[in-house]
C-alpha positions as a printed Julia matrix, in Angstrom:
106×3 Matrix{Float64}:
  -3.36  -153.0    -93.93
  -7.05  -153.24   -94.67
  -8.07  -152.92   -90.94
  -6.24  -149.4    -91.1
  -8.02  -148.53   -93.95
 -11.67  -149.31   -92.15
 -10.12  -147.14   -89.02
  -9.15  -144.19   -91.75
 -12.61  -144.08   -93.51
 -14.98  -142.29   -91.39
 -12.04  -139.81   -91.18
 -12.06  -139.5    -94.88
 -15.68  -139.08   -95.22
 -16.15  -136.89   -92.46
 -13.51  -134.61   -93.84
 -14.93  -134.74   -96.95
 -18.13  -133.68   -95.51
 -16.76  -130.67   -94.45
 -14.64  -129.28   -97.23
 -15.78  -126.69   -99.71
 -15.01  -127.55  -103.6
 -15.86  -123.63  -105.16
 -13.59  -121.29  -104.98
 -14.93  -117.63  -105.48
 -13.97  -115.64  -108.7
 -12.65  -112.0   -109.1
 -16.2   -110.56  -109.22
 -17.89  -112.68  -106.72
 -15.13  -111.82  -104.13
 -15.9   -108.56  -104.55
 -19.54  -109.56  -103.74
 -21.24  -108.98  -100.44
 -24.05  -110.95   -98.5
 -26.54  -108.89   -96.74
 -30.05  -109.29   -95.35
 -33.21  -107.51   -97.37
 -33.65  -104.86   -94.77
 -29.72  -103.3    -96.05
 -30.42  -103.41   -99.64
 -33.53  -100.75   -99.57
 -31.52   -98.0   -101.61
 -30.13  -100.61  -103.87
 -30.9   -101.62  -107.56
 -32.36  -105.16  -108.19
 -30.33  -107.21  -110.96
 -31.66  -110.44  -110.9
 -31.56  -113.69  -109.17
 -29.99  -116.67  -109.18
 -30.5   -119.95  -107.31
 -27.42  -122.25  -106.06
 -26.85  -125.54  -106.5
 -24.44  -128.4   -104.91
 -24.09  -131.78  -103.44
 -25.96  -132.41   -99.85
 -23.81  -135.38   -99.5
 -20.32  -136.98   -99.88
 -20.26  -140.62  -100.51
 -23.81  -140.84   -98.72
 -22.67  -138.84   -95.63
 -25.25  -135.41   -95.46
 -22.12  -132.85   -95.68
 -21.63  -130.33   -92.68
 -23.9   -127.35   -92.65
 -21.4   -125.07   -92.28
 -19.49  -126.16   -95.43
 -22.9   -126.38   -97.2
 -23.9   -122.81   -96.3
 -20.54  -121.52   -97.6
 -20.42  -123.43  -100.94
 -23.94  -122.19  -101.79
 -22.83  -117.97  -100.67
 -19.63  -118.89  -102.5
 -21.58  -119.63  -106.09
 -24.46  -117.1   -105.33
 -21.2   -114.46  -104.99
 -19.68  -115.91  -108.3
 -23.28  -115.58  -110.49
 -23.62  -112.23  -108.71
 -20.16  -111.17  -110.25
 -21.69  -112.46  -113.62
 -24.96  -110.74  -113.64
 -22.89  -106.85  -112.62
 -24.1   -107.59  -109.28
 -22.85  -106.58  -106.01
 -24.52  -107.94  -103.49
 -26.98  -111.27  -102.55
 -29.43  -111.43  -100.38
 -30.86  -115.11   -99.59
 -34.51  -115.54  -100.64
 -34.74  -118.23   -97.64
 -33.05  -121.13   -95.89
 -30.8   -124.06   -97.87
 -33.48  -127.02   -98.73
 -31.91  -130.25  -100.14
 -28.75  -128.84  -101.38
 -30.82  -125.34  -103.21
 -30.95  -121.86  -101.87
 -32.32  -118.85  -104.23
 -30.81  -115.22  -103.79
 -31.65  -111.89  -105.17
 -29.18  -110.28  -106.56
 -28.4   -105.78  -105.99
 -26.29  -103.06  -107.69
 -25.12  -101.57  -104.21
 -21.87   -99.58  -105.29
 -22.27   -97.1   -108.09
């Protein structure tokens, strides 16, 4: 029994790794990621900066799962703030990314 559990836990982590744990609200599904050079005609709300765990029982978690949980909660604040839109202020650094926040849809 215990040597199946050795052979089951780098499945466990690595599927941790790569899971996302926020789910978007109402508003921030209605949200829209876009780069700076689409949001010229837009109106500036705010910004807001994302936050969320790098790693998963000391395993860095997959970029791709990462990326999406950090959109996901920039979509959600966006929602929150009568936002539309994010734009990302720069690349993810140690679990962080910052993102402006538009009024694209009147």
């Amino acid at each position: 029994m215990r040597f199946k559990i050795i052979l089951l836990l780098p499945l466990l982590i690595f599927s941790l790794s790569a899971c996302t744990m926020v789910k978007l609200t109402a508003e921030g599904e209605k949200a829209r990621v876009l780069s700076a050079e689409e949001v010229t005609k837009c109106t500036y709300v705010g910004k807001t900066t994302s936050t969320t765990t790098e790693k998963a029982l000391g395993v860095k978690r997959h970029e791709d799962a990462l990326n999406l949980e950090l959109v996901s909660l920039a979509r959600n604040a966006a929602g929150r703030l009568g936002g539309d839109t994010v734009v990302a202020e720069g690349p993810e650094k140690e679990g962080r990314q910052s993102f402006r926040v538009y009024r694209c849809i009147p």
